[in-house]
N, C-alpha and C positions, 0 to 999 in steps of 0.2 A: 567939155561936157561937165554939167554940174553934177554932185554926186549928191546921190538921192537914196540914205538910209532907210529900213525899214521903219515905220511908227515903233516908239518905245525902247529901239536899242541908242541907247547912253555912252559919252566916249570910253567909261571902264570896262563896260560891256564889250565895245570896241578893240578893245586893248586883251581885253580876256580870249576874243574870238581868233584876235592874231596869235595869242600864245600856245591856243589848240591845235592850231591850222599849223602851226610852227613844228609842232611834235608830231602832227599828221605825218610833214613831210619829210621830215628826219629819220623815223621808222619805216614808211614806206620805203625810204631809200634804201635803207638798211637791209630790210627783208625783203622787198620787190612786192609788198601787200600791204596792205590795211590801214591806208589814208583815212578810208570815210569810215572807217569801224571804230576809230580812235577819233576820225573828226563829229564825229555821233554825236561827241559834247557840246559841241556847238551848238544841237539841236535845245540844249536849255534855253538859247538864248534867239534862233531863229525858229519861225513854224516851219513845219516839215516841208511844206509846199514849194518854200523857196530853199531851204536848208542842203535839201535832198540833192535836188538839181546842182547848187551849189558844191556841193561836193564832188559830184560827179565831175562839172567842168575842171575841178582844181583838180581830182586826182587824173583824168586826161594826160593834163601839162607836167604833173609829175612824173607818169607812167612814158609820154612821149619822150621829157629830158633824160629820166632812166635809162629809157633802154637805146638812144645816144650816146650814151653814158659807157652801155654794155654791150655793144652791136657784137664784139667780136665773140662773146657768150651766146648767140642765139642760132638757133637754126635757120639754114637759106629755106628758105617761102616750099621748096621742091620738098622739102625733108620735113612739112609739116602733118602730112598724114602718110601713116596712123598714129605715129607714136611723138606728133607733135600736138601744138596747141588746137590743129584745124577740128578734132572731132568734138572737143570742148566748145570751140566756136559754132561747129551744127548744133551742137543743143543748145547755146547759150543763147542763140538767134530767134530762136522757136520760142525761150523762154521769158526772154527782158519784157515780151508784151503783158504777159500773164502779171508779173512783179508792178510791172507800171501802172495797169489795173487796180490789182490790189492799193496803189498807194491812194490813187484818187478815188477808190470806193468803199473801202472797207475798213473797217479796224485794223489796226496795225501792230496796235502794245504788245497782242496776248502772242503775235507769231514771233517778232520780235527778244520777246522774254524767255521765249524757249527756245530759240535758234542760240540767243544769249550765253545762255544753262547751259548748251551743248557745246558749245565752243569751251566754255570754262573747264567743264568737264572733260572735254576732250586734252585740253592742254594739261592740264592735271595727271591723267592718264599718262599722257606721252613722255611726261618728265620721269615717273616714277615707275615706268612698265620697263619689263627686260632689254637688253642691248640688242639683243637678236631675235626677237619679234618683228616680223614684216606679213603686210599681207600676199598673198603667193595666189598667183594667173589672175592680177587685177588689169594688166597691159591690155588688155582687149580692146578694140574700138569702140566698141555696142556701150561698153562700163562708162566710155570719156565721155561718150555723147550725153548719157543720163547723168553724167555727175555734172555737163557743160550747163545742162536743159537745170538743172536746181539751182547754178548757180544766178543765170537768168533771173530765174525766177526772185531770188531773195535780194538779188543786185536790183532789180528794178524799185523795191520798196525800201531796202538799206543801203544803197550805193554803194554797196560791198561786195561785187558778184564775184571775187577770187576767195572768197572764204571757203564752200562746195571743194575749189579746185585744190586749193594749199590740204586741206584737211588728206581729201586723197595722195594728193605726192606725199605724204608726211605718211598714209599708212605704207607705199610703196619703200620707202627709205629713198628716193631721189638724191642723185649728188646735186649740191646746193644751186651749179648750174644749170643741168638738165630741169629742175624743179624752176628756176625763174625764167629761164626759156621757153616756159609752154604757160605759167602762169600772168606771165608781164603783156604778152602781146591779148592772152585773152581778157587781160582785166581793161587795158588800152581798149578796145574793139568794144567790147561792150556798155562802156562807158558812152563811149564815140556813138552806138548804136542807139542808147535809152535816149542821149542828148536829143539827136533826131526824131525820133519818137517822137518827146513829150514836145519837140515845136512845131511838128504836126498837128498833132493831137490836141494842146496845149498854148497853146502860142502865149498866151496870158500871163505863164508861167515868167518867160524871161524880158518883165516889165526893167526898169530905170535902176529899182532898190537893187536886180539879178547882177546887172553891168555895173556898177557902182562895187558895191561887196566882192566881184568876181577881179577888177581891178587894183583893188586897194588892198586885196591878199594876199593877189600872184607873186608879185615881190617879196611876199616873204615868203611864201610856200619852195619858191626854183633853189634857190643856195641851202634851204634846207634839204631838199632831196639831194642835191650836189654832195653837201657832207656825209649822209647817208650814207649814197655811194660809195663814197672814199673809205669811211666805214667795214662796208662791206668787204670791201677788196682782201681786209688784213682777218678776216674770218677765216677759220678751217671747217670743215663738214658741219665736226661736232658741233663747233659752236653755231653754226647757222641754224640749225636743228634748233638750239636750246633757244635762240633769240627767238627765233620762228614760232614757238612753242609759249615763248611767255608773250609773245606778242598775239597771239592767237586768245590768248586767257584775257591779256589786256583789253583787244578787240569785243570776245563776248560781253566782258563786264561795260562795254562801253554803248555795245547793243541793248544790256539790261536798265542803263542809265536811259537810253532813248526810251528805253520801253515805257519807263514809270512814269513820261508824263501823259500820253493817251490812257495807261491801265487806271490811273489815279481820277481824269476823269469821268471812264466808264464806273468805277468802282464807290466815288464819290458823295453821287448822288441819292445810289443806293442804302449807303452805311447811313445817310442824312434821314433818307424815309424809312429805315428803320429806327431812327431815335427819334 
């Protein structure tokens, strides 16, 4: 197969997009989330159209080797509802259409920018809020489904559909396993879901440049999730919490990064016809 770059990306550019994908995969290991919320850099350098999907395939092979990785931490399939990943997966199913929608029709900067804000914020919060603060009768199923059904939605247009899910385990206080137990298989699944989707819907999406870039990453995306892993093992609660927390700050700020180049050129044009 010859490999067929996008127009305009450069081999430093090249070189830069593996070093993202790299840290993508290393944190995601680490924390069991936020490949494509840190891989979001990337989008300086790819258009969203192909960027997007791209992430989604590579965080797949991440989330697939992970939880490989971690079988002996997850619950058998019987022990998934209620208080597994399954009711997260009913809303998450209902919602990846609505997300993949928005990517192909609508602006995307300004939801982006505040989904951003709010991650930032939230991680901020969590480092510096009291020890014993938790939120109290959030277990319910009716909660998982509507927080599964948001994350659909923002996974479909940020490839990031565990972010909804982590924020909730993190108000709950989840031990580090039960929290990647219900968040790992839902972020795999939904991933797996949009992919489908959008080559439905889409087919144009995963041209020559898709398989090309999607080949020439993977290698280095697998051994960084691998060291992640390893990573993880030697973590206690707390500390997963705190990584989890500045990883969630990192991730918004990496959604704000995504955001500025759609808002800049909505906003661009504007500031131009005012002078």
């Amino acid at each position: 197969m010859a490999f067929v770059l996008p127009d305009g990306l450069t081999l430093p550019q090249l070189v830069l997009l593996a070093v993202i994908l790299a840290l993508s995969a290393l944190m995601s290991g680490l924390s069991g989330f936020g490949f494509s919320a840190i891989g979001a850099l990337s989008l300086w350098l790819l258009p969203p159209k192909l960027g997007v999907p791209l992430l989604m395939g590579l965080s797949s092979a991440n989330q697939l080797m992970s939880l490989g990785q971690l079988k002996a931490d997850l619950k058998p399939i019987r022990e998934w509802w209620p208080d597994g990943p399954a009711p997260y997966l009913a809303g998450g199913l209902v919602g990846a259409p609505v997300g993949l929608a928005i990517l192909h029709a609508l602006p995307t900067g300004a939801l982006m920018a505040i989904f951003g804000a709010f991650l930032v914020l939230y991680a901020g919060y969590s480092i510096f809020k009291p020890a014993g603060l938790a939120l109290k009768g959030a277990g319910q199923w009716p909660a998982s489904v509507a927080v599964g059904f948001s994350g659909g939605v923002i996974g479909g247009f940020t490839a990031f559909p565990g972010a909804a899910v982590v924020v909730w385990s993190g108000l709950r206080q989840l031990h580090k396993r039960e929290s990647r137990s219900i968040v790992q298989p839902y972020i795999f699944a939904m991933q797996i879901f949009s992919l489908v989707l959008l080559a439905i819907q889409h087919p144009e999406t995963f041209g020559p440049a898709y398989w090309s870039l999607l080949l020439l990453t993977l290698p280095i995306v697998l051994p960084g999730t691998l060291l992640g892993v390893r990573l993880y093992r030697s973590l206690s609660d707390v500390n997963f919490r705190r990584v989890t927390f500045m990883l969630l700050g990192t991730s918004g700020f990496g959604l704000l990064v995504k955001a500025a180049g759609p808002l800049m050129a909505m906003v661009g044009p504007a500031l131009a016809a005012v002078h």
